[in-house]
Kinemage of the C-alpha trace (Angstrom):
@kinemage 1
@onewidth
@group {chain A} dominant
@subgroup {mainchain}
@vectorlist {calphas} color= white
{ca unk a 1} P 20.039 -4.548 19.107
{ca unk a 2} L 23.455 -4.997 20.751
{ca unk a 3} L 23.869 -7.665 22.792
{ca unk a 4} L 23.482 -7.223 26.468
{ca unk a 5} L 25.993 -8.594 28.965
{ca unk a 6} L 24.011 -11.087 31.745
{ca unk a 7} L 22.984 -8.981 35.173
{ca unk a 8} L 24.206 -10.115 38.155
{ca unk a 9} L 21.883 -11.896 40.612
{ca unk a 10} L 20.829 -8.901 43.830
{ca unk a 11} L 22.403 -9.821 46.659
{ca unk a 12} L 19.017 -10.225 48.357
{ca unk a 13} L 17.547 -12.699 45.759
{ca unk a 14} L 18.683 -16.594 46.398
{ca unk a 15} L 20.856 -17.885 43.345
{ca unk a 16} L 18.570 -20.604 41.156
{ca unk a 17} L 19.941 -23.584 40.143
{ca unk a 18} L 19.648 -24.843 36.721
{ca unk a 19} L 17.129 -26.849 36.702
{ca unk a 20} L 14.842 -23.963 38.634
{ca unk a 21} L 16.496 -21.071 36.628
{ca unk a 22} L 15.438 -23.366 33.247
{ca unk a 23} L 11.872 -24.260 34.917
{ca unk a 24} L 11.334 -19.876 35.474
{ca unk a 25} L 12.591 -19.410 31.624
{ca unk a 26} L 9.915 -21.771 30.408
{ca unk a 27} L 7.148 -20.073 32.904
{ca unk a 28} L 8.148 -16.642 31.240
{ca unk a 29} L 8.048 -18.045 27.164
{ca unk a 30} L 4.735 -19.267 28.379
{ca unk a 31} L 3.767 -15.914 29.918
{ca unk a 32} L 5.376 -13.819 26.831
{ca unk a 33} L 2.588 -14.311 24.109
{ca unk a 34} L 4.160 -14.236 20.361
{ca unk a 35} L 3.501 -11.249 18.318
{ca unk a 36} L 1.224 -11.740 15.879
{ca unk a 37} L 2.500 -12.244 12.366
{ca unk a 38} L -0.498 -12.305 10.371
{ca unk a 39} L -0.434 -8.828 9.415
{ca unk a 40} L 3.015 -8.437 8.643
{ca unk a 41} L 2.386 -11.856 6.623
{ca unk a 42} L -0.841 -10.604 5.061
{ca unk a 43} L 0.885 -7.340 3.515
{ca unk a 44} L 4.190 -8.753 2.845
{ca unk a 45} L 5.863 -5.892 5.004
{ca unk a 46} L 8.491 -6.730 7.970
{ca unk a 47} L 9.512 -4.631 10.613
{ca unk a 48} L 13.071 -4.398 11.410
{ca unk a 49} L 15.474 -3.376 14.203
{ca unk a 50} L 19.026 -2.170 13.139
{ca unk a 51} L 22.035 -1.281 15.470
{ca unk a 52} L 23.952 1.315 14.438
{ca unk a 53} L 26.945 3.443 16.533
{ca unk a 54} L 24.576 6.455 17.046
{ca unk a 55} L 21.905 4.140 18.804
{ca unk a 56} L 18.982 1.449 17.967
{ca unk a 57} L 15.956 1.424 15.514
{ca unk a 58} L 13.021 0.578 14.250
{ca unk a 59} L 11.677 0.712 10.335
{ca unk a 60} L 10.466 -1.214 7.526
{ca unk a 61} L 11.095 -3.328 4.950
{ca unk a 62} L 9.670 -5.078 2.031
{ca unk a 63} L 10.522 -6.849 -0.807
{ca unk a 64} L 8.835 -6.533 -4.469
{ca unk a 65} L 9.670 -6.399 -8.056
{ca unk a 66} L 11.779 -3.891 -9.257
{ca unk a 67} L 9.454 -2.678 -12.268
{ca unk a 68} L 6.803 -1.727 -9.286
{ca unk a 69} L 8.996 0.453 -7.194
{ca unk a 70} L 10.391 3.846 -8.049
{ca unk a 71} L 13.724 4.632 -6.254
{ca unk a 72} L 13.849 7.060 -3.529
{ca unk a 73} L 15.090 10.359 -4.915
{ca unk a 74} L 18.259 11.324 -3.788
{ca unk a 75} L 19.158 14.560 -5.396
{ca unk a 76} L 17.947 16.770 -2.297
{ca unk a 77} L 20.414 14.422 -0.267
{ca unk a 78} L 23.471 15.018 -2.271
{ca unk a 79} L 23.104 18.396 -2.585
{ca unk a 80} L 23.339 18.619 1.179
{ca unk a 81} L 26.498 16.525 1.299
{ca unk a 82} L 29.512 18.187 3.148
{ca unk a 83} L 31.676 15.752 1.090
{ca unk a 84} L 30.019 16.493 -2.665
{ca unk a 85} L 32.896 18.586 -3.461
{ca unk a 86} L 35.086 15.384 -3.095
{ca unk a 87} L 33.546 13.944 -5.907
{ca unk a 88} L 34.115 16.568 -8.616
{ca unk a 89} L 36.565 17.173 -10.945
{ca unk a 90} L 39.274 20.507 -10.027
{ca unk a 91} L 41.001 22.049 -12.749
{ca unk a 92} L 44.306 23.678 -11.927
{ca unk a 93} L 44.936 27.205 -13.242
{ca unk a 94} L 46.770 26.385 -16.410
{ca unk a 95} L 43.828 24.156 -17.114
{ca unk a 96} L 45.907 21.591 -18.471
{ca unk a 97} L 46.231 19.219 -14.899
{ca unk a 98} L 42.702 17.321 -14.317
{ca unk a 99} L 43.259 16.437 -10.351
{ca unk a 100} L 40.088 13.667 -9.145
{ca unk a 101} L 39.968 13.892 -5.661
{ca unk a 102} L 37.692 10.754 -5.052
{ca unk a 103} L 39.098 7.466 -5.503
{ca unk a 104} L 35.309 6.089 -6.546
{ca unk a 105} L 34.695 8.559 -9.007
{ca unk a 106} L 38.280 8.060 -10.935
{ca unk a 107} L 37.649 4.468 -11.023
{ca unk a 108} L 33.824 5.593 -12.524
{ca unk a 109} L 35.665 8.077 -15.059
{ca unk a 110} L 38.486 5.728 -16.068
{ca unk a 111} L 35.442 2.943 -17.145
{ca unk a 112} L 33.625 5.418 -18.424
{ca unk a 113} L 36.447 6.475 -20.826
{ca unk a 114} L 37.025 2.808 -21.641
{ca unk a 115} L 33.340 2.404 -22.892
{ca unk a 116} L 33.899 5.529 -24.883
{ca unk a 117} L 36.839 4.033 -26.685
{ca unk a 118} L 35.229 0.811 -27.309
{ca unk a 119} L 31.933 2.742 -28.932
{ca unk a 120} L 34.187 4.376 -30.842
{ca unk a 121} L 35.745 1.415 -32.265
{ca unk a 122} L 32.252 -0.753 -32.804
{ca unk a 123} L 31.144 2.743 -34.481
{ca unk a 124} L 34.242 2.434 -36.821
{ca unk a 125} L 34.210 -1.524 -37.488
{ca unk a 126} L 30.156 -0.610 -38.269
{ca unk a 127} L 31.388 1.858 -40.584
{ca unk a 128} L 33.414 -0.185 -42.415
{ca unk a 129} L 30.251 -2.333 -43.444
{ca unk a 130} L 28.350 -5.058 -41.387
{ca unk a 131} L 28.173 -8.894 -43.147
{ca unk a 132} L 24.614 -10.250 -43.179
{ca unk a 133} L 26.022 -12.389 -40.751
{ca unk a 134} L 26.735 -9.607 -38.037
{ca unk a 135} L 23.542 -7.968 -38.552
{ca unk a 136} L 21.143 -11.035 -37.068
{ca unk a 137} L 23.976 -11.611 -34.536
{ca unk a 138} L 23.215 -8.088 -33.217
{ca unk a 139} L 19.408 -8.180 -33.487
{ca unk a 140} L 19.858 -11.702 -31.544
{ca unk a 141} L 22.244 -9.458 -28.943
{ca unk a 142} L 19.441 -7.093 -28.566
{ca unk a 143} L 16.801 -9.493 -27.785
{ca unk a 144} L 18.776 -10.852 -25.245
{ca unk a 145} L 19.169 -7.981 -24.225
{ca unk a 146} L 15.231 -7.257 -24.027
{ca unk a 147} L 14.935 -10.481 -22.081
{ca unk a 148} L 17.300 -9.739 -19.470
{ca unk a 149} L 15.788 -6.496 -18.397
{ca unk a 150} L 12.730 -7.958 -18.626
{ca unk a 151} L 14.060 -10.245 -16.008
{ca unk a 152} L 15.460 -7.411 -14.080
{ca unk a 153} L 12.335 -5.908 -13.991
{ca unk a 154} L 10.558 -8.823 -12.418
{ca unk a 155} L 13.257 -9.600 -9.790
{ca unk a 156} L 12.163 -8.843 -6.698
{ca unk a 157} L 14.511 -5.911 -4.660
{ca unk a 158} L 14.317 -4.766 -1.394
{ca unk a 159} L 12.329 -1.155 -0.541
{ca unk a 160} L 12.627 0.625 2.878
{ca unk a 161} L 10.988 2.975 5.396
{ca unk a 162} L 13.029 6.025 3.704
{ca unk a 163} L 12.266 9.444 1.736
{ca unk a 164} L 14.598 11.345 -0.092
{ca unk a 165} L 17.312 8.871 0.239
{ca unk a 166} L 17.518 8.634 3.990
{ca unk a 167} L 16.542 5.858 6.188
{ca unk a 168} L 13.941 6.558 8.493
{ca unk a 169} L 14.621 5.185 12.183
{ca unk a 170} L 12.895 5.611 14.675
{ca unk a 171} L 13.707 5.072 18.485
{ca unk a 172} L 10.311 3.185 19.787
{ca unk a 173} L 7.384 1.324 18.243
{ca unk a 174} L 5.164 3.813 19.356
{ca unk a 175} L 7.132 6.533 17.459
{ca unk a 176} L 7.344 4.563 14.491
{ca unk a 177} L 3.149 3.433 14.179
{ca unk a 178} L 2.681 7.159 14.474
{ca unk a 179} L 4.441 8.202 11.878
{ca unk a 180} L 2.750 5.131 9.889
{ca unk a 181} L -0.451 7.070 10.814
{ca unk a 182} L -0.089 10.432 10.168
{ca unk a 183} L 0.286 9.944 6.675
{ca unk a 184} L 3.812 11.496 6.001
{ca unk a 185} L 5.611 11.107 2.185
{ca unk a 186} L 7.869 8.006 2.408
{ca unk a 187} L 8.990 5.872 -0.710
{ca unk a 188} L 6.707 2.841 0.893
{ca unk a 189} L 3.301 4.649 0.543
{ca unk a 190} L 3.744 3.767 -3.472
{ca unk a 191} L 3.242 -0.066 -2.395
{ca unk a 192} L -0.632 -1.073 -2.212
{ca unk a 193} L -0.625 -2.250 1.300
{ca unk a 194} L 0.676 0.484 2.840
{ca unk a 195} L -3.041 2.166 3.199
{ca unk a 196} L -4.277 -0.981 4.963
{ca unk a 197} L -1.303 -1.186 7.048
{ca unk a 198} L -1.682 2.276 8.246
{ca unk a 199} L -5.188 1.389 9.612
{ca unk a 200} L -4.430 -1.419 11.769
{ca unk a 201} L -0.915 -1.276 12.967
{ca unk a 202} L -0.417 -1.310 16.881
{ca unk a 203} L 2.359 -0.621 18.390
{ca unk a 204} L 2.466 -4.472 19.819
{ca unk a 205} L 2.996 -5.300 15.504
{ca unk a 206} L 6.224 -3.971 15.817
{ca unk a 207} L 8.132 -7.033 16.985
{ca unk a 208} L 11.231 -7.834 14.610
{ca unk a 209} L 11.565 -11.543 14.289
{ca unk a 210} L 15.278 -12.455 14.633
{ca unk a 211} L 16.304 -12.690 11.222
{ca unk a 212} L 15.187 -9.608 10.884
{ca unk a 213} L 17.158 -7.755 13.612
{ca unk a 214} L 20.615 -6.464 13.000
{ca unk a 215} L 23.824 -5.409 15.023
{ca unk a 216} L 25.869 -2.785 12.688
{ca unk a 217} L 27.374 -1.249 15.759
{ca unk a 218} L 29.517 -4.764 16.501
{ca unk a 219} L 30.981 -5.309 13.263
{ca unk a 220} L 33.821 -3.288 13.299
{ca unk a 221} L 34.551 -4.223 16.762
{ca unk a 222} L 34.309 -7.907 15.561
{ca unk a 223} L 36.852 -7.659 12.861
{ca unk a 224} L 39.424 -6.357 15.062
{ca unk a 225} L 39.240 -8.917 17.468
{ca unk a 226} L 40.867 -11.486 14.803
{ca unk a 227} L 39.932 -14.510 13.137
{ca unk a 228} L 39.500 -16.471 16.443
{ca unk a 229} L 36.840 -13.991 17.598
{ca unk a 230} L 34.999 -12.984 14.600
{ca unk a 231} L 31.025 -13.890 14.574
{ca unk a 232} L 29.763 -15.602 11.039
{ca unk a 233} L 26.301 -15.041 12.139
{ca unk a 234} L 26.720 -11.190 13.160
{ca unk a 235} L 28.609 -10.421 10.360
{ca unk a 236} L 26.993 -12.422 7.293
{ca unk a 237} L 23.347 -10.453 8.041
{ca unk a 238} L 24.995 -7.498 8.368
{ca unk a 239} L 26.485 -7.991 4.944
{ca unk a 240} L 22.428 -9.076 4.033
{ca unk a 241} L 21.404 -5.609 5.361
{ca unk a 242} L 23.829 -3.817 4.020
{ca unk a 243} L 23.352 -4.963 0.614
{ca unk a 244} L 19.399 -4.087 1.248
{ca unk a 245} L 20.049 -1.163 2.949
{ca unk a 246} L 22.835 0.179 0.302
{ca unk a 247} L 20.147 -0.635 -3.399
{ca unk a 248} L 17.356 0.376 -1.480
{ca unk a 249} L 19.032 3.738 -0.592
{ca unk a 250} L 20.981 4.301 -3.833
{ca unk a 251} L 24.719 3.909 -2.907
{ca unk a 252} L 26.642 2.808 -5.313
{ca unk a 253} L 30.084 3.402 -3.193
{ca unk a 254} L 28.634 0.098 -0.613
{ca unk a 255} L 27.395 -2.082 -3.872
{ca unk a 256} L 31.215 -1.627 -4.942
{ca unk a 257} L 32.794 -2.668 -1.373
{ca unk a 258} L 30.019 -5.722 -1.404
{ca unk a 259} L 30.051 -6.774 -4.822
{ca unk a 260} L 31.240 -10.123 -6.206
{ca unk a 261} L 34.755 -10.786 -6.365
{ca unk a 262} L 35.484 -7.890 -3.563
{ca unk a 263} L 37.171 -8.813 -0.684
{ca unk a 264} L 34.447 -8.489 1.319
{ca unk a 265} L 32.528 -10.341 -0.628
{ca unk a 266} L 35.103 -12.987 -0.499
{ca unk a 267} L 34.791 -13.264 3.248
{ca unk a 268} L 31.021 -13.440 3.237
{ca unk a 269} L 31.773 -16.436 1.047
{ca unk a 270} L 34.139 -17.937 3.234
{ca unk a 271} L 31.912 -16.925 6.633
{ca unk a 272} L 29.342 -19.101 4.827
{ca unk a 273} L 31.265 -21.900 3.959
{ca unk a 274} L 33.120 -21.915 7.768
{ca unk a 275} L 29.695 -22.537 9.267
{ca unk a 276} L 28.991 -26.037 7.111
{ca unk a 277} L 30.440 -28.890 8.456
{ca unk a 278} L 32.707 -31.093 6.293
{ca unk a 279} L 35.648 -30.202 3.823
{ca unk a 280} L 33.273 -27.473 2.752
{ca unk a 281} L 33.200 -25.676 6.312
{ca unk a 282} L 37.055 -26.611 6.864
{ca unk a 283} L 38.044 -24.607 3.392
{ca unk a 284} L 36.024 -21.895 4.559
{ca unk a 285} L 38.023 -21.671 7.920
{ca unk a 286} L 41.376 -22.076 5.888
{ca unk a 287} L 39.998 -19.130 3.516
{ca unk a 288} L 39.061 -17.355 6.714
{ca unk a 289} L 42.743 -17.016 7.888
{ca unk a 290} L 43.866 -15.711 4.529
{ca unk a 291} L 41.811 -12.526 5.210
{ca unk a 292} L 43.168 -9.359 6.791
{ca unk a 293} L 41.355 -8.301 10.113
{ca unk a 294} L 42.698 -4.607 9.412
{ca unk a 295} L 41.140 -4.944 5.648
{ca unk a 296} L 38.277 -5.933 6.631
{ca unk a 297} L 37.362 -3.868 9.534
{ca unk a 298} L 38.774 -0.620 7.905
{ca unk a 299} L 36.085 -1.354 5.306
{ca unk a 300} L 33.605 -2.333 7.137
{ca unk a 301} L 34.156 1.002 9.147
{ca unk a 302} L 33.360 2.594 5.962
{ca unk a 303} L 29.757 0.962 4.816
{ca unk a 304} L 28.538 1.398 8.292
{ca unk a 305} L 29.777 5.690 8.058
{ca unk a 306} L 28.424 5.763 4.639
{ca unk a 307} L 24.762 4.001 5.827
{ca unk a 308} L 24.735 6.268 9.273
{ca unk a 309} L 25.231 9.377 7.451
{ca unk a 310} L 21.741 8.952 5.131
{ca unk a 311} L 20.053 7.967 8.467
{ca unk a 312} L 17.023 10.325 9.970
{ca unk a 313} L 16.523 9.387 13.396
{ca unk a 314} L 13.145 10.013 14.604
{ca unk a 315} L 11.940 9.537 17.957
């Protein structure tokens, strides 16, 4: 939810002081019961609010391991993109000139030419004869091998309100329990809570904690302010949402922009590190100053396009 600029006192009201004005606050927290998490707790299931340019939303999220969860399908929603053309592959008319159009999907081709060549080579070296030796070192490679996706399997990834590969948002709680009622195809039905939840959601459940709300639509503006003004807490869970938001929903172009070693990746790091205290949070800061505000708003512009364009507003 974006943040909301404090109302002016009416002319009519007196002005509290600070102490009364404090005194009120506590009356109201007092007033305001909490919202009950022992559902949400119970089925391992959060709701969550996220900001985006075209408006504010609710969904869900959960988190459980990756051998449990089959991924939204996404083949309806790419055959509906405007912009699929742009990542195909246009012969000219002498057929000779091979013209990629998408900056993504050359970098994709070019490693995917690179693992062809270096089959081809193992395939040659193998033909050449393996040593007794070489043999056990590549059944020992393929166990690891085993043993890592087994790990894969059983690390736990994140799983939205979505179907199809879009996000579904919706614009009040109410909207959003009904749909949880009415008993809809979405990619979270396949999770064994989701019957139970169904039955006694109210709309009062749907209370994001804090952690769990996020402000997409300030990001951008954030980065352009400069280094002075940026916000490591807005921007470090939007880069935690993101990443959620861009596995969860199958895009590979966001992973890319937010992966390790990417420069936005490097100023999550360095967000992270600002906010410690010591040499560790002054390192961060000096990091900090070392990254463009135009880089990193120009692609932060992009992962919030690319996650607004596979949203379905509901309301």
């Amino acid at each position: 939810m974006a943040r909301q600029s404090p109302q002016r006192p009416d002319a009519d009201e007196p002005e509290l002081d600070d102490t009364t004005a404090s005194a009120a606050a506590d009356e109201d927290e007092v007033d305001r019961p909490a919202a009950d998490r022992a559902l949400w707790d119970e089925l391992r299931i959060d709701p969550v609010e996220i900001a985006l340019p075209a408006g504010t939303g609710f969904t869900l999220r959960a988190y459980r391991p990756a051998r449990e969860l089959t991924p939204t399908d996404v083949a309806e929603r790419d055959q509906d993109d405007p912009f699929l053309a742009r990542r195909q592959v246009v012969e000219t008319e002498d057929d000779e000139e091979v013209v990629i159009l998408d900056e993504e999907f050359a970098a994709l081709s070019a490693e995917e030419e690179d693992e062809e060549e270096d089959d081809e080579k193992r395939a040659d070296r193998r033909g050449r004869g393996k040593t007794e030796a070489a043999e056990v070192a590549d059944e020992d490679e393929a166990d690891e091998d085993e043993d890592e996706a087994d790990a894969a399997g059983d690390e736990e990834v994140p799983v939205f309100l979505t179907h199809r590969g879009k996000l579904l948002l919706f614009k009040t709680p109410e909207s959003l329990v009904s749909f949880i009622r009415s008993g809809a195809p979405n990619d979270l039905s396949q999770l064994d809570s989701w019957n139970e939840l169904s039955e006694r959601v109210e709309p009062a459940d749907i209370a994001p904690l804090d952690e769990d709300t996020y402000e997409l639509d300030l990001v951008v503006e954030n980065l352009r302010g400069g280094h002075d003004a940026w916000d490591p807490t807005l921007l470090i869970e939007a880069g935690e949402i993101a990443r959620d938001l861009a596995y969860a929903l199958r895009l590979p172009g966001v992973l890319d922009m937010l992966s390790a070693g990417s420069s936005l990746d490097d100023l999550d790091e360095a967000l992270r590190a600002s906010v410690n205290g010591g040499i560790g949070g002054f390192m961060g800061r000096r990091r900090l100053k070392k990254i463009g505000a135009q880089t990193a708003s120009l692609g932060w512009r992009t992962i919030v396009g690319k996650i607004s364009a596979v949203v379905d507003w509901r309301d």
